[in-house]
C-alpha positions, 0 to 999 in steps of 0.5 A: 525860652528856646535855645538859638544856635547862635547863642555860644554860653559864656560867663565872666566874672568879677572876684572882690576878694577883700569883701568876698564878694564874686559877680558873673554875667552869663550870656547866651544859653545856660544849659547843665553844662555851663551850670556844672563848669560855673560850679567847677570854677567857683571851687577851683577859685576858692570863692564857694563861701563868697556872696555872689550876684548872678547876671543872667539877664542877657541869658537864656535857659535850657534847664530842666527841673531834673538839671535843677535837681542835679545842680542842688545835688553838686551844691549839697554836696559842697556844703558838707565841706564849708558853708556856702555864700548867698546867691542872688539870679538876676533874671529877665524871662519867666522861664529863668526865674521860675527855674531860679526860684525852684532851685532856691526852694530845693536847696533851701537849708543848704545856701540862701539863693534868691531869684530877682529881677532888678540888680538893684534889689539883689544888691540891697538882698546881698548886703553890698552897697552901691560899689558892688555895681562896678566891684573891683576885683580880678575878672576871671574867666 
């Protein structure tokens, strides 16, 4: 999908520390930046290493193959420090979900991402239950 002008990139999150579980819903258009600021403030959190379901159905995409291929790279080289939790993208667009899914092969080996497109089937990928949907947990931004 396109860019709009109009479309200022956010994600919030919800952190569950008790079962180490972080959901974020991104909004408006994803580029490599929002992608290295997510990254950035997943480590200064210290969730890297919790399960994690990302929202990006209100979302867009600006990604290229060679932001994937960059974005892989900063993930590998986290994963030398500790293992890395499972990652489930929830996507509404083909371009998302093609994007998502050539992530999930390039980095495979490192850390388990999968790409869907029902909450719910990422839910049941992740493990949670029912709960997950409305986790309880601190939003941070």
């Amino acid at each position: 999908m396109q860019p709009s002008s109009k479309s200022t990139p956010a994600f919030v999150s919800v952190i569950d520390r008790k079962c180490a579980r972080q959901r974020c819903e991104f909004t408006g258009c994803i580029r490599l930046r929002e992608m290295e600021d997510f990254v950035t403030d997943m480590a200064r959190q210290g969730t890297t290493t919790f399960s994690k379901l990302l929202d990006a159905r209100a979302a867009t995409t600006d990604i290229s193959a060679h932001d994937v291929q960059q974005i892989v790279g900063i993930l590998e080289r986290m994963a030398k420090g500790e293992k890395l939790g499972r990652a489930a993208i929830v996507v509404a667009d083909n371009v998302s979900y093609g994007m998502a899914r050539m992530m999930s092969a390039l980095i495979e080996g490192t850390v388990s991402i999968h790409a869907f497109r029902e909450i719910k089937e990422a839910e049941e990928w992740l493990g949670w239950d029912g709960e997950a949907s409305s986790a309880a947990g601190s939003p941070a931004m």
